[in-house]
C-alpha positions in Angstrom: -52.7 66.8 11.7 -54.6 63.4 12.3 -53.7 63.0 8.1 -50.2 64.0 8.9 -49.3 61.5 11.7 -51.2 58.8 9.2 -48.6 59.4 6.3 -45.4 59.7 8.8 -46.4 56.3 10.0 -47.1 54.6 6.4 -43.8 56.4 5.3 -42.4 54.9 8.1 -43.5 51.5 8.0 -42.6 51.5 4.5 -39.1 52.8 5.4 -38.9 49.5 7.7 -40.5 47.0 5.5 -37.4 48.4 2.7 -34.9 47.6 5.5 -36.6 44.5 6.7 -36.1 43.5 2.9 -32.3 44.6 3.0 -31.4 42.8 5.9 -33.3 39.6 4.3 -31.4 39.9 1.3 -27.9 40.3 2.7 -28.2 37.3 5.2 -29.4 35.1 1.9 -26.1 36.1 0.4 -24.4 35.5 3.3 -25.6 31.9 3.7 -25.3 30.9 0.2 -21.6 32.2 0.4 -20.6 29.7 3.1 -23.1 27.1 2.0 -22.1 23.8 0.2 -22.8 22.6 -2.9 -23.6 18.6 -3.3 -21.2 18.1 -0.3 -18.4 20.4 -1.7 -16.8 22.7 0.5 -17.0 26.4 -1.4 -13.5 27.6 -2.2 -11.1 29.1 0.6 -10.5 32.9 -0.6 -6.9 33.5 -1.5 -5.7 34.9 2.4 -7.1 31.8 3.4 -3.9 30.2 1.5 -1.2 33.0 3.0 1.3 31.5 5.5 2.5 33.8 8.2 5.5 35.2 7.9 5.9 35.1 11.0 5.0 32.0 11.9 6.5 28.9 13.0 9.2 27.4 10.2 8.4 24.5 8.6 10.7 22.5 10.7 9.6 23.1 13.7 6.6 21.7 13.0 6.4 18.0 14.8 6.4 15.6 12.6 4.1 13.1 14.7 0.8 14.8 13.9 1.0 15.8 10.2 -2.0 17.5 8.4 -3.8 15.2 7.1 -3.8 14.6 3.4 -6.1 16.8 1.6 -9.3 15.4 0.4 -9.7 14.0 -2.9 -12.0 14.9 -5.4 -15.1 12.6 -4.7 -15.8 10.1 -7.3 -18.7 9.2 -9.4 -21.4 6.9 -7.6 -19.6 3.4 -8.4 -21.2 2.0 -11.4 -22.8 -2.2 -10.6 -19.9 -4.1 -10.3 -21.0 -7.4 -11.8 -17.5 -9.6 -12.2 -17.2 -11.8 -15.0 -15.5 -13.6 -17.8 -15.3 -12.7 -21.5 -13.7 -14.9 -24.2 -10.0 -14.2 -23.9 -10.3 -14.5 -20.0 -12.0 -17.3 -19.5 -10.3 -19.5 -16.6 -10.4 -23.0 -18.3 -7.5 -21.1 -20.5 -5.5 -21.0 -17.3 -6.5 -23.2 -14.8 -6.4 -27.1 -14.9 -7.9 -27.1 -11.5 -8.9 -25.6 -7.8 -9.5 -27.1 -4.1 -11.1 -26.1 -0.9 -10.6 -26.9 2.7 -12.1 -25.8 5.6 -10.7 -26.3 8.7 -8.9 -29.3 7.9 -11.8 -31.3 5.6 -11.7 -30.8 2.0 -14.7 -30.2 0.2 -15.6 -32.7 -2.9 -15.0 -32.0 -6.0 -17.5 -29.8 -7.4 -18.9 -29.4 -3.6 -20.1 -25.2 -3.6 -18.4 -23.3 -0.5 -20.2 -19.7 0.3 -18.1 -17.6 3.6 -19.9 -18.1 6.7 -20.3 -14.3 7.0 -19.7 -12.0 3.5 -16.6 -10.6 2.6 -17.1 -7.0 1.9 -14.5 -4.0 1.6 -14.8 -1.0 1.1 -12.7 2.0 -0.4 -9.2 2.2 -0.1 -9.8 5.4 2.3 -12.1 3.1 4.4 -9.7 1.0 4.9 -8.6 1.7 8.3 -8.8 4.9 10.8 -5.7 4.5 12.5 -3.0 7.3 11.8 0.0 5.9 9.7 0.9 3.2 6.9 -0.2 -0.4 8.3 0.2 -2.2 5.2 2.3 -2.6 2.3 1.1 0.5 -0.1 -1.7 1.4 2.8 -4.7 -0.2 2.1 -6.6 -2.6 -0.3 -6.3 -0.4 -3.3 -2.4 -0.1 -2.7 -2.7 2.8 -3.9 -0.3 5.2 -1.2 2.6 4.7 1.3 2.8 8.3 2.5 0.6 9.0 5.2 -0.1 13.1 5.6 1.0 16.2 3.4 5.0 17.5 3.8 5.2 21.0 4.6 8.3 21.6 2.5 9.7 24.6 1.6 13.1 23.9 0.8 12.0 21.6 -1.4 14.7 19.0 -0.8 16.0 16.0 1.5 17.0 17.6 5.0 18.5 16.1 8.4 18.4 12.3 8.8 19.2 9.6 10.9 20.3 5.8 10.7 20.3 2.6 12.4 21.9 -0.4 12.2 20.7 -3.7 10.8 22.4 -6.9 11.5 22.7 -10.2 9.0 21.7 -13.9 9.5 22.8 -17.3 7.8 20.3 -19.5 6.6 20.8 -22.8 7.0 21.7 -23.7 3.6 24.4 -20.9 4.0 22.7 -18.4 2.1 23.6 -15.0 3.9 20.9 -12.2 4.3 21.6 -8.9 5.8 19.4 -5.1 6.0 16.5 -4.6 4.1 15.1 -6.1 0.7 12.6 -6.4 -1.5 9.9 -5.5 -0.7 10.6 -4.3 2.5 8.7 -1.4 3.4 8.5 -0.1 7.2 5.3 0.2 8.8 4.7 3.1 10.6 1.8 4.3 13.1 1.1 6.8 15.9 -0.2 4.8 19.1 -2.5 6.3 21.5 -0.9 7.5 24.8 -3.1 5.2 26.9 -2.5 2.0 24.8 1.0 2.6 25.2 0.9 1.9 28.8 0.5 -0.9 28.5 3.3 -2.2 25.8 6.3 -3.4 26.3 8.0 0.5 25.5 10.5 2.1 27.3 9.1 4.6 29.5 10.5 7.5 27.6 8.2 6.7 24.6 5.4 5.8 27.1 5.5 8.9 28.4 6.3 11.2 25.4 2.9 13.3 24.8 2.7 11.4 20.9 4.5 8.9 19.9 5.3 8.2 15.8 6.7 4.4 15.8 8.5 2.7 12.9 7.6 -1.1 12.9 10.4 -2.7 10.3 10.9 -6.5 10.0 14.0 -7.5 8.3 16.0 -10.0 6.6 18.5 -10.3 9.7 15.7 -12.2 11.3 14.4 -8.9 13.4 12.1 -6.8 14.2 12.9 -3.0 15.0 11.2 -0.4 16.6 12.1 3.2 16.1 10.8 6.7 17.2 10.0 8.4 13.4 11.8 12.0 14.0 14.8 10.5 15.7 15.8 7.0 15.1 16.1 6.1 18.7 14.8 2.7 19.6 11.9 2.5 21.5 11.7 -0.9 22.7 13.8 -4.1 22.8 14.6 -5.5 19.6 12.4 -9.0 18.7 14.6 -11.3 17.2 12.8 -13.9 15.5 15.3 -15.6 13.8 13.5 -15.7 10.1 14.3 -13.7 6.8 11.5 -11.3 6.5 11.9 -9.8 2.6 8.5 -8.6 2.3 6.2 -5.9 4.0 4.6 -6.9 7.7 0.7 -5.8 8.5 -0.4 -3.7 11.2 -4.2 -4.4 12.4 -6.1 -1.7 10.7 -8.6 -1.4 13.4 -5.8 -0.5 15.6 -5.2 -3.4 17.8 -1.8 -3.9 18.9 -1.1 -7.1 16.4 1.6 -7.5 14.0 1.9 -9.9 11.2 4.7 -10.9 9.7 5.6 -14.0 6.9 9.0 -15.0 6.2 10.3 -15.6 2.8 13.4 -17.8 2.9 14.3 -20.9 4.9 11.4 -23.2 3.4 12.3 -26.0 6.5 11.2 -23.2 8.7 9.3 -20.2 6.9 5.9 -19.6 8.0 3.3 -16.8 9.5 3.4 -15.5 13.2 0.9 -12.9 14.6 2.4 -11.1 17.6 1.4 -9.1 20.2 2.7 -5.7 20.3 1.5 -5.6 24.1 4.9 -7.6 25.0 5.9 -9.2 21.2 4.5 -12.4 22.3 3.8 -14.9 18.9 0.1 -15.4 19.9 -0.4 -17.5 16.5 1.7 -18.7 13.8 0.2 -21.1 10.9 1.9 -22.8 7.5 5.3 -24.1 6.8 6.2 -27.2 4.6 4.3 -29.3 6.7 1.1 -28.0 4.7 0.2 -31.1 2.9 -2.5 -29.4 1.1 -0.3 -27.1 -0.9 1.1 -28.5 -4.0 4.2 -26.2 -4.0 6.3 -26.9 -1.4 7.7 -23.3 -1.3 6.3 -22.1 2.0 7.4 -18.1 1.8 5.0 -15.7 2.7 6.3 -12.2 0.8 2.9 -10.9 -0.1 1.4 -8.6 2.2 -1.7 -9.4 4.4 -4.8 -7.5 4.4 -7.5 -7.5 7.1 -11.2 -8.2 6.8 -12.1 -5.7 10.0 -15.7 -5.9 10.1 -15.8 -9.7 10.3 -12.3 -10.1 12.3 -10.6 -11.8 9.5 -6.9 -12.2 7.8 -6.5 -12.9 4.2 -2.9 -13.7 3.4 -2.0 -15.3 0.0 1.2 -17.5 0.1 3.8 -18.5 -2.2 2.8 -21.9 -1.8 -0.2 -21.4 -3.9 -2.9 -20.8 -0.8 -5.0 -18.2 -0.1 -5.8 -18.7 3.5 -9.1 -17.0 5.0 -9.1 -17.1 8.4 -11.4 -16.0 11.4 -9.3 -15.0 14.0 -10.9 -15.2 17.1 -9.8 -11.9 18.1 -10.1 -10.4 21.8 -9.2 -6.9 22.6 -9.5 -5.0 26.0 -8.3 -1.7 25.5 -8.4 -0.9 29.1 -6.8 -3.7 30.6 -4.4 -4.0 28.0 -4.7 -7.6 26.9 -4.7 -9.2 23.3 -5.4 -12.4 22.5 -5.9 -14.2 18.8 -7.6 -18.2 18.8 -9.0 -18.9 15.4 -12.1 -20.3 14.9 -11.9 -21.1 11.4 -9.4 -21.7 9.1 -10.2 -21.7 5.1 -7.7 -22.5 2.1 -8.2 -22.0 -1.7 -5.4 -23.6 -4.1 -5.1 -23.8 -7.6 -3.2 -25.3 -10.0 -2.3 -24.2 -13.9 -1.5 -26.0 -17.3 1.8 -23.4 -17.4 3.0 -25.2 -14.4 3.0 -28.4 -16.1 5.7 -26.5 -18.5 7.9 -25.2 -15.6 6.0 -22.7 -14.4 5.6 -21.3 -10.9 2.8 -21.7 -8.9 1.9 -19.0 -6.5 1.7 -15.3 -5.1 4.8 -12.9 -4.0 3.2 -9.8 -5.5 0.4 -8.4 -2.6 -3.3 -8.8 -4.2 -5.4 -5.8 -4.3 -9.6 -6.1 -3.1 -12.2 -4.7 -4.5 -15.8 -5.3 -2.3 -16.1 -9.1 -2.2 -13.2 -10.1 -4.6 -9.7 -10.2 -4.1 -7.0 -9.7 -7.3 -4.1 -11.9 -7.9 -1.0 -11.8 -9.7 0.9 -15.2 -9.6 4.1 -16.3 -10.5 3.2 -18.5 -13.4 2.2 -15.3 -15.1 -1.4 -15.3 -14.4 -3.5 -12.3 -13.1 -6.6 -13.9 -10.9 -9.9 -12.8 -10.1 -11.0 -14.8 -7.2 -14.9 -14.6 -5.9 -13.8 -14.3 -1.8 -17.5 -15.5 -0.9 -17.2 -18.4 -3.1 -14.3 -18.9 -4.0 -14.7 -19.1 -7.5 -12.2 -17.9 -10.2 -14.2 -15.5 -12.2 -11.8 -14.0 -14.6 -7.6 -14.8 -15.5 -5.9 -12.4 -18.1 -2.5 -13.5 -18.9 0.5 -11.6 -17.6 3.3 -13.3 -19.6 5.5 -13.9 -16.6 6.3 -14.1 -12.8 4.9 -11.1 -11.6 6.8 -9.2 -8.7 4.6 -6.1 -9.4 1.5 -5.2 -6.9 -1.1 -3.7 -9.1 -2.5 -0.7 -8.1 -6.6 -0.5 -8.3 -8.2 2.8 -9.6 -11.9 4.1 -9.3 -12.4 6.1 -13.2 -16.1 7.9 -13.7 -17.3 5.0 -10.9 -15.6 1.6 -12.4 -12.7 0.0 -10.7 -9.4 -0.3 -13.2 -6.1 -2.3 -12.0 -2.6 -1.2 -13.5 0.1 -4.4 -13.1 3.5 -5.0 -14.9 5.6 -7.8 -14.6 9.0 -9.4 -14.5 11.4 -11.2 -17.0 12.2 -14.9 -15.3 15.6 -15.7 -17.7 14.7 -18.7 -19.5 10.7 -18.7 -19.1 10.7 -16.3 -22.8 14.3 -15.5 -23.5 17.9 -16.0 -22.5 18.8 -12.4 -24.1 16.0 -9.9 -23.7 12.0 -9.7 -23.6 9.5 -7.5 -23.8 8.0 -6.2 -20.6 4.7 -4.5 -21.2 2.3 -2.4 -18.5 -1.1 -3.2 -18.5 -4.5 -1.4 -17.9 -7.3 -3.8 -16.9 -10.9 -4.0 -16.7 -11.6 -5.4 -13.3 -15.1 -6.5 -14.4 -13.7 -8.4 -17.0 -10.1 -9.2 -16.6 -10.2 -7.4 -19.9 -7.1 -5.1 -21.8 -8.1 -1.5 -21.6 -4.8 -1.0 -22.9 -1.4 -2.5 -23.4 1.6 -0.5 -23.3 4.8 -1.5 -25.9 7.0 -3.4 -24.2 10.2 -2.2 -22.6 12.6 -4.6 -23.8 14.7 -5.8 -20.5 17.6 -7.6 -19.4 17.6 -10.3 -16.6 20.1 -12.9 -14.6 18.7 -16.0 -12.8 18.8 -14.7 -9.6 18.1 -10.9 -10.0 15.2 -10.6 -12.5 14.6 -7.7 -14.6 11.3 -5.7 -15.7 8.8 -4.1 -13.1 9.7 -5.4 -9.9 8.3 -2.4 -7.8 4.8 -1.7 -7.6 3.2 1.0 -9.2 2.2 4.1 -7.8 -0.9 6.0 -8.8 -1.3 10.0 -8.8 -3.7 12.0 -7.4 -4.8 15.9 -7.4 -2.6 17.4 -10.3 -1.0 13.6 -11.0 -4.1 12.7 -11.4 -3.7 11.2 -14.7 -0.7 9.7 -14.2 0.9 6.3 -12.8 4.7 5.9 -12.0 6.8 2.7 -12.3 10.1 1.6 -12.8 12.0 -0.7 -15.4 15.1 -2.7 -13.9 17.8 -3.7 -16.9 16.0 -1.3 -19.3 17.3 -0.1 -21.1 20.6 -1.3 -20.3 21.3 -4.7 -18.5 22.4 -2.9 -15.4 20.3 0.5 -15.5 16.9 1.0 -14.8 14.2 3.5 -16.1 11.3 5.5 -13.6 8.7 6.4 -15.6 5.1 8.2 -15.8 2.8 6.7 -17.9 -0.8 8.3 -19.2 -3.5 6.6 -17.5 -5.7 7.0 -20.6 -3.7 5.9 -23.4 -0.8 4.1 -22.0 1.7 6.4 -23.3 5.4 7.4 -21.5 4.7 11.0 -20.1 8.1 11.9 -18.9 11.2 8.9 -18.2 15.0 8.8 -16.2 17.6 6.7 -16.3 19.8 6.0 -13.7 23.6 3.9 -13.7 21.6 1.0 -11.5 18.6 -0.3 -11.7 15.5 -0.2 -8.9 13.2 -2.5 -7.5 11.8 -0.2 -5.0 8.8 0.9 -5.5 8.1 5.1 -6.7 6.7 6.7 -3.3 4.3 10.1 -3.8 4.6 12.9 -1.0 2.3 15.7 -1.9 3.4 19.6 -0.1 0.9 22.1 1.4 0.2 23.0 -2.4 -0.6 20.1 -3.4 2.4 19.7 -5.5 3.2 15.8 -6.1 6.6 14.4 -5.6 8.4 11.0 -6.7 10.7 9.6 -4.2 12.5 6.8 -5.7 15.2 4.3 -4.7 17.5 2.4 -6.2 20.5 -0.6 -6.2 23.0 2.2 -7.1 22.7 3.6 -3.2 21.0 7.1 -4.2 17.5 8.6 -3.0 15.9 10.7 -5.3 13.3 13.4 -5.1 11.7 13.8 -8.5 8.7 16.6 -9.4 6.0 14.4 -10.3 4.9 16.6 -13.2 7.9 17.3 -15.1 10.6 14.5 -14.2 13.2 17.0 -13.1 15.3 16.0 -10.6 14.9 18.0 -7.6 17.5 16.7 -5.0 19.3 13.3 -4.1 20.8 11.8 -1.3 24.1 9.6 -1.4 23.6 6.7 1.3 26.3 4.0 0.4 23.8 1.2 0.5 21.8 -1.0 -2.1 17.9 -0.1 -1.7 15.8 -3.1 -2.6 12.7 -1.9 -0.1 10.4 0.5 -1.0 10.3 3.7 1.7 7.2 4.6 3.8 6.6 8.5 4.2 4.6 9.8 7.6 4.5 13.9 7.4 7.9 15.1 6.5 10.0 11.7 7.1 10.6 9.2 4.8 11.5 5.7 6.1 13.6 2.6 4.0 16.3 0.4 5.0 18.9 -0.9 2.4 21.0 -4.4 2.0 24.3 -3.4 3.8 22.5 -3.2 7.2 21.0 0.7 8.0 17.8 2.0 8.0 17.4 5.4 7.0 15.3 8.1 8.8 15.1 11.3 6.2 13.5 14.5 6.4 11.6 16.5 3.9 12.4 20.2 3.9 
């Protein structure tokens, strides 16, 4: 027996040492199911992707807190990025000379300058963490204008709503009305106890979220509009200047609103305001800025923010690129702003092209890329400008006034900018020119490749070639970029087009009666499916599929769209010249 109750309890204890091992095994395989792999999520299983039939429709979904975009697929560790000239982009080509001033004093020639704290930005997604679209094409990359995914299922332009616009008269008679180029709304969700503090009716105050639309115009206002609804949601700000181009929110969320008129050079200048109470708090330039050589005061380009180091960099018509420390002060719970520089800086330059005729200049917003900012003027130069020292490292030559804001692109870890530009009448032709599209090193300034040109109409006034910006896909458009042609290939149509990032080549192209100088706005569903919205002169919204080109719906809105829409979650946002600003939702 004694030998017996021995080999029960070894059979036994191996009988639990075989089960210990099973139980060992499974939870391995259970962990390295849900584990990551170098900080990728594992894939969701295919009822992960099911909706519920039963469910809430897509409509019903509130539009105020969207999902968020889905994560892109991380890029390569960024390669040294070491900014120089080569040969062919050498800035003695281009330049004839450059000044600095800081606060007031300018530094003598040849005098070194270095930023009193660094200039540093990071990614495009870095950019800022507030919910919404803050700047023209979002960030320093300018690479989106839709903030959140579209839960479509329809797949087509819904319910919207619209609100009027007025018109002003400039003093030299010129009459501006609605919304032009470029025009796009800003749009951003406020937290609930910062908006007790503004100046909102108490309905918004006290609505559980609150999605506003922030949309300068060329009547001289400002509006402010609930997203889903249109309805105002404060008092109008009239500030009795044409605003063309596309204000800046404060990307670290601050209540502060910049704007730059771009007509009325006896007047035109910057204003920061509080959106506490739409007080100005600051307002700098004007013709009275006897260190710019053009006198063309008009501020079109869009701002961006230096958040770390509480600075705005704003590049002017004029030919300055102002750098300026704001002096920022922020109490969230009292609900005060307030904005006293404490430095002012200011880089000019000046061209041999302009002693042909040439402008002098910046409309087009400049992309930047860590510690330099990227330029394209309107004497046809594309600038590389060292922010810390302000030292032009690299010009390639554009051919001519450039309306287009280039797009920057992270490939295999090295930055890459896409720009077009525009055909001024006169500066090459007083028939037709070529228009090419350009990829460029941003290292070196240098071609990566240049696409044929587009051969394009123009008038004095209303210029033909790329005067939108170009929009860059992501997820399955990753390989593409979208643009649009105006007077190509007929001297009132226009063309939007994908293009091959790699080679440069047209991927898919439509026409349209009138031409566009919007700029080609990407929504992407709950799939992931990418999708074109696209304005134009001829008073149409279209949807396009981003893949194939087809036309999926369009909207008849009898108004001339020069601005380029803004998309939060299902609604799209644009306003047009003959005075209404359209709310539209995504289905």
């Amino acid at each position: 027996m004694p030998n017996g109750k021995k080999r029960t309890n070894r059979t036994r204890l191996i009988l639990q040492s075989l089960v210990l091992a099973a139980l060992c095994v499974a939870l391995v395989f259970i962990v390295y199911s849900n584990a990551t792999y170098d900080g990728a999520a594992a894939p969701p299983t295919e009822t992960a992707d099911l909706v519920d039939p039963e469910g809430p429709d897509a409509s019903e979904r509130p539009a105020e807190t969207p999902e968020n975009t889905p994560e892109p697929t991380p890029e390569p560790t960024p390669t040294p990025f070491e900014p120089h000239s080569v040969e062919s982009t050498d800035p003695s080509l281009y330049i004839s000379g450059t000044a600095i001033e800081v606060d007031g004093v300018r530094l003598a020639e040849g005098e070194s300058y270095e930023d009193d704290t660094g200039i540093y930005f990071g990614g495009g997604d870095s950019y800022t963490d507030a919910k919404g679209v803050l700047t023209f094409r979002g960030n320093n990359y300018r690479d989106t204008a839709a903030y959140g995914t579209a839960q479509m299922t329809q797949k087509a332009f819904g319910s919207y709503w619209t609100h009027a616009t007025g018109s002003l008269m400039a003093y030299d008679g010129a009459y501006w009305s609605g919304n032009g180029w470029t025009g796009q709304p800003l749009i951003t969700e406020w937290p609930y106890e910062l908006r007790q503090h503004m100046n909102l009716y108490d309905w918004a105050k006290q609505q559980e979220t609150l999605v506003e639309v922030i949309y300068p115009s060329m009547d001289g206002c400002v509006y402010f509009l609930e997203l889903e609804t249109g309805k105002q949601t404060r008092d109008t700000l009239n500030m009795g200047l044409t605003y063309k181009g596309t204000g800046t929110l404060d990307p670290r969320g601050y209540p502060l609103l910049y704007i730059g008129s771009g007509y009325d050079e006896y007047q035109s200048h910057v204003s920061i305001v509080s959106l506490i109470d739409c007080s100005v708090l600051y307002e700098f330039g004007g013709r009275g800025d006897t260190f710019a050589i053009r006198a063309w005061p008009m501020y079109d380009a869009a701002p961006l923010i230096d958040a770390e180091n509480d600075k705005l960099i704003w590049a002017g018509e004029n030919g300055i690129l102002y750098i300026i420390t704001l002096g920022t002060e922020y109490d969230a719970e009292a609900g005060t702003v307030s904005v006293e520089p404490t430095r002012t800086v200011k880089w000019r330059y000046d061209t041999f092209r302009r002693q042909q005729g040439r402008y002098l200049g910046f409309e087009a917003s400049p992309v930047i890329y860590q510690g330099h900012i990227f330029m394209p003027d309107n004497g046809g130069h594309f600038i590389c400008l060292d922010l810390n020292t302000l030292e032009v490292v690299w010009v390639q030559d554009i051919l001519d006034d450039a309306n287009c804001t280039p797009v920057l692109e992270i490939e295999d870890g090295h930055p890459y900018l896409y720009v077009s530009t525009s055909y001024h009448l006169g500066w090459r032709s007083w028939t037709t020119a070529e228009v090419p599209v350009w990829k460029i090193d941003a290292e070196t300034g240098e071609i990566v490749w240049q696409s044929e040109g587009f051969t394009c109409y123009s008038e004095v006034s209303l210029s033909g070639g790329s005067q939108g910006s170009i929009a860059s896909g992501e997820g399955e458009l990753e390989g593409l970029i979208f643009l649009s042609m105006s007077r190509y290939p007929s001297a009132g149509g226009g063309t939007l087009m994908a293009m091959d990032k790699e080679t440069g080549e047209v991927v898919w192209e439509k026409s349209t009666q009138v031409f566009s100088w919007s700029t080609p706005t990407i929504v992407y569903d709950q799939d992931g499916h990418g999708y074109v919205i696209y304005c134009t002169l001829g008073q149409y919204i279209y949807l396009f599929d981003g893949l194939t080109g087809e036309v999926v719906d369009s909207m008849y809105c009898s108004g001339k769209f020069e601005a380029s829409p803004a998309v939060y979650g299902n609604w799209i946002v644009v306003g047009h010249r003959n005075g209404a600003i359209y709310g539209v939702e995504l289905t």
